[in-house]
C-alpha positions in Angstrom: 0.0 0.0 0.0 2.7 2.4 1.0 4.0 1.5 -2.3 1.5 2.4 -4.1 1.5 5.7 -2.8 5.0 6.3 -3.0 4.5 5.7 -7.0 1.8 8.0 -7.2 2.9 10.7 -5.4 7.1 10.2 -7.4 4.7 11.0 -10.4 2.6 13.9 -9.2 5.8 15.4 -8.1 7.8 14.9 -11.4 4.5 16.6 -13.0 4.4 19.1 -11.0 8.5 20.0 -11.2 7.8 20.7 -15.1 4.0 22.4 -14.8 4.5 26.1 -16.6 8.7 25.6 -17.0 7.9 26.8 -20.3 9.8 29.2 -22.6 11.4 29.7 -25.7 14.9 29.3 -27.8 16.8 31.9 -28.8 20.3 32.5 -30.3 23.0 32.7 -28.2 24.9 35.2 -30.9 22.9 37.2 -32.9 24.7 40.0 -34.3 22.7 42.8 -36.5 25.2 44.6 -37.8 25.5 48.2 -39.2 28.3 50.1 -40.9 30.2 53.2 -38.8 30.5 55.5 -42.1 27.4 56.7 -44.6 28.2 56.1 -48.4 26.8 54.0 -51.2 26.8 50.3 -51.1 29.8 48.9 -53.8 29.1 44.9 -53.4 27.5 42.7 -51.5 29.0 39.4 -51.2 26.9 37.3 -49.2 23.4 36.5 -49.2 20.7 35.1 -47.3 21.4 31.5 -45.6 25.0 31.7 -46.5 27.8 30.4 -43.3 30.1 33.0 -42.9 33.3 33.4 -40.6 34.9 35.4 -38.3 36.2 38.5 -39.8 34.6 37.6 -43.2 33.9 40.3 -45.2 30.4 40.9 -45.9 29.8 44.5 -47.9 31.6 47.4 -48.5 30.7 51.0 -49.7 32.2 52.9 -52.6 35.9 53.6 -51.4 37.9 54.8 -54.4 38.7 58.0 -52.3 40.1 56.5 -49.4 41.3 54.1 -51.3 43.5 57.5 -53.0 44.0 58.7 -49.6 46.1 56.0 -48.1 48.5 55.8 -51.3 49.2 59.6 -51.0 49.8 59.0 -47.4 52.3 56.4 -48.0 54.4 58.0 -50.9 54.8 61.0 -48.4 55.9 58.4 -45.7 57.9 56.8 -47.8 59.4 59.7 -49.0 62.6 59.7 -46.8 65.3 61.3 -49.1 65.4 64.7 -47.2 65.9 63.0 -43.4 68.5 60.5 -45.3 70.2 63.9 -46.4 69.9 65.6 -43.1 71.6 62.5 -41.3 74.5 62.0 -43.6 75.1 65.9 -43.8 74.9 65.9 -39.4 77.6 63.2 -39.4 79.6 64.9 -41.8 79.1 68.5 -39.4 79.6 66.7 -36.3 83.0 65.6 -37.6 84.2 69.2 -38.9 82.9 70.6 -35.6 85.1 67.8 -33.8 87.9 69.2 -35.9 87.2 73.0 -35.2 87.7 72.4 -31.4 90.9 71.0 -31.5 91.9 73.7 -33.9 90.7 76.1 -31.9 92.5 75.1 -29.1 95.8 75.2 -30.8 94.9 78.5 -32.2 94.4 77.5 -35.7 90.9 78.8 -35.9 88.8 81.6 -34.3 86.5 80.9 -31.9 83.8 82.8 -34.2 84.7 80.2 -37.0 84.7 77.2 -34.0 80.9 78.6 -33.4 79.9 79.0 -36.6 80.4 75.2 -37.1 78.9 74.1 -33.9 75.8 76.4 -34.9 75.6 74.5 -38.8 75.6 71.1 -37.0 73.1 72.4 -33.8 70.4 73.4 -36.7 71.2 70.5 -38.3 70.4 68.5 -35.6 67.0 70.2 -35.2 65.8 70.0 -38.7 66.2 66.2 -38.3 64.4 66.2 -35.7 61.5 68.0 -37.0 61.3 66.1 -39.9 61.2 62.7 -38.0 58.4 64.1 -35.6 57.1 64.9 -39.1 57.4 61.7 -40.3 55.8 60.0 -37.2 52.8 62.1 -37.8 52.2 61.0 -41.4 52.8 57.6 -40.2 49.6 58.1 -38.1 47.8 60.0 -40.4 48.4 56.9 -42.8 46.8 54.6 -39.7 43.7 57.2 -39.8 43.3 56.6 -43.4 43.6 53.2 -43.4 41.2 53.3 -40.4 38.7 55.5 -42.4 39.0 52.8 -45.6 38.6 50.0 -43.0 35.2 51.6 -41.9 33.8 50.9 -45.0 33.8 47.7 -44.9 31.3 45.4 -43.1 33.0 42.0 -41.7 31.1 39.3 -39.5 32.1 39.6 -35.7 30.9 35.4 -35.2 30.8 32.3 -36.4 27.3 32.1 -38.1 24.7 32.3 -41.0 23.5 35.3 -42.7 19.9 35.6 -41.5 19.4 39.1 -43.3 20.5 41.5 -45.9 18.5 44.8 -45.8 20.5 46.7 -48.9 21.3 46.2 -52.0 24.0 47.2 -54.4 23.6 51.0 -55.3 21.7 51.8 -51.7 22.7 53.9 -49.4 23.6 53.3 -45.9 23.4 55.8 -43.1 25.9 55.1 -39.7 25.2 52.4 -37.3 22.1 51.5 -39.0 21.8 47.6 -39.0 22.2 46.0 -42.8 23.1 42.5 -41.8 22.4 40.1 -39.7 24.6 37.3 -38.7 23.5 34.0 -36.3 25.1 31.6 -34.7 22.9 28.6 -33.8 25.6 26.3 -32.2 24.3 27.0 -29.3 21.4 27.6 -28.4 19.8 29.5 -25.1 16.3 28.6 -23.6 14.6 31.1 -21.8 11.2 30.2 -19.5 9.4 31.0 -16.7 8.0 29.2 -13.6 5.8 30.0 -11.1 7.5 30.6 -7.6 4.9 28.3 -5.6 6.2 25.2 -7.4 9.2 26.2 -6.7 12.0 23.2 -7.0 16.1 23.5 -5.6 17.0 24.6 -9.5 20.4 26.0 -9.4 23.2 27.2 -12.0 25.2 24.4 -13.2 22.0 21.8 -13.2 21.3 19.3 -15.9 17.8 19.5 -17.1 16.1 18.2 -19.9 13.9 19.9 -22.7 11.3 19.0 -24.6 10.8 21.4 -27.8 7.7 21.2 -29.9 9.9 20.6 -33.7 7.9 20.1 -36.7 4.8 18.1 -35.1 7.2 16.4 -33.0 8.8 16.5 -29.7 12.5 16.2 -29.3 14.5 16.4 -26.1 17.6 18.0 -25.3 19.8 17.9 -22.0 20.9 21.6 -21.4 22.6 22.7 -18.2 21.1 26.0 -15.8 23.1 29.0 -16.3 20.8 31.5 -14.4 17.5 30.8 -12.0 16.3 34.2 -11.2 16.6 35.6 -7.6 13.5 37.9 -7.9 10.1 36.7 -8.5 8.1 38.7 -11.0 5.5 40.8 -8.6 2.7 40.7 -11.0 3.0 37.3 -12.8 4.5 35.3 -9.7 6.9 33.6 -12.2 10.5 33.2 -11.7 13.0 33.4 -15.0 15.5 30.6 -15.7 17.7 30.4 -18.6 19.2 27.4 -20.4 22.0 26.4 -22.3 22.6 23.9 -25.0 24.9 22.8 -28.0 23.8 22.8 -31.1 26.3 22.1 -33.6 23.9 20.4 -36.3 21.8 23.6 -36.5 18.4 21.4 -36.1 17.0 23.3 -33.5 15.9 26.7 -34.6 15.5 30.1 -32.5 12.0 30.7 -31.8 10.9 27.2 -30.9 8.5 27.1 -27.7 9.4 24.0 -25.1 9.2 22.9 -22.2 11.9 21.8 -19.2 11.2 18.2 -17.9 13.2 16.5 -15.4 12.7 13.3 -13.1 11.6 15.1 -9.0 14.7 15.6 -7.0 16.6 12.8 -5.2 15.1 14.3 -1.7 11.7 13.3 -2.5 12.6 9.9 -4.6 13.5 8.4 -1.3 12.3 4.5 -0.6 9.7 3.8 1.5 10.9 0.7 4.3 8.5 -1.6 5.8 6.4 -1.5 2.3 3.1 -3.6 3.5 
């Protein structure tokens, strides 16, 4: 008899540990993705559906003139022939000036001749320096232009598949407006609800299992607890939980309702002794 009961109340409890845990999947990357300069779209090289790559390129604007802009920045980088000059005329001061001190201390020069050297190689000196802090400069404004041709370009964040492409070749985009949209479905992250009175000891890091409502058919998936709300919703009495779960074969699909099913906890599973 106190079997009996055992079994029926093991059942009422395991129905009553998955009454209302529903919810509903969700991406765990979904990236909507928009450009950080305005200009006319050039090419678009994906399209819906396609699997795309971290740091794939995706679109990119009309860039002929930055394009311009970086190669006029790096022929005045790489236009060196002025500091060469300066350094190989300063070594060739520095020596003379070496020269007029010991002649000057012998008496074989004046010392308005020993300081007209040492001034020659001072401003020397200083117009190589200028044009290297020059040259430091252009080699950032070359980063800036290379930064500005960069921004013109749209390139995948993830790991994912092209969900949406909002313009078209010809179009024009305005700044941070999204264009794309890029998903990664590997994993996948179920959100629900449950109502505080049935409450159960559901923690982070528990295995749970899912039941999601695919096609006409429910399929089941272990996922593991990687939040259970510490605040009950006032109005609604329900509690949030969120769920996590591989998906590397892409079957199940953001959106999909389920439910979270799971045998009662071991507490409450305990054998009867003495069973009559």
């Amino acid at each position: 008899m106190r079997l009996g009961v055992f079994i029926g109340l093991l059942l009422v409890t395991q129905a009553a540990w998955s009454q209302s845990m529903v919810g509903v999947t969700q991406a765990l990357h979904e990236a909507r993705l928009g450009l950080a300069a305005a200009g006319r779209v050039e090419a678009v090289l994906v399209k819906e559906g396609d699997r795309v790559s971290r740091g794939d390129l995706l679109l990119h604007l009309d860039r002929a003139l930055e394009d311009l802009e970086i190669k006029r920045r790096q022929v005045m980088l790489d236009d060196t022939s002025r500091l060469e000059e300066l350094r190989r005329r300063e070594v060739i001061l520095g020596a003379q000036v070496a020269e007029a001190r010991k002649l000057f201390e012998s008496g074989g020069v004046s010392r308005k001749q020993a300081e007209d050297e040492e001034l020659a190689w001072q401003s020397n000196v200083a117009e190589r320096k200028a044009l290297e802090f020059a040259k430091l400069r252009e080699k950032l404004e070359l980063d800036l232009a290379r930064e500005g041709y960069e921004r013109r370009h749209l390139r995948s964040p993830i790991d994912g598949v092209v969900t949406k492409v909002a313009l078209r070749v010809g179009e024009s985009a305005m700044p941070n407006e999204p264009v794309l949209t890029v998903v990664d479905v590997s994993r996948v992250r179920f959100i629900g609800t449950f109502p505080v009175s049935s409450l159960s000891p559901l923690r982070p890091g528990q295995s749970v299992s899912i039941r999601l409502a695919m096609e006409g058919r429910a399929v089941l998936r272990q996922a593991k607890l990687i939040f259970v709300s510490p605040v009950t919703d006032s109005a609604s009495g329900l509690v949030e939980l969120i769920a996590e779960f591989d998906n590397q074969d892409g079957s199940v699909r953001p959106g999909i309702s389920g439910q979270i099913v799971a045998p009662a906890p071991v507490a409450e599973r305990r054998p009867i002794t003495g069973a009559q």
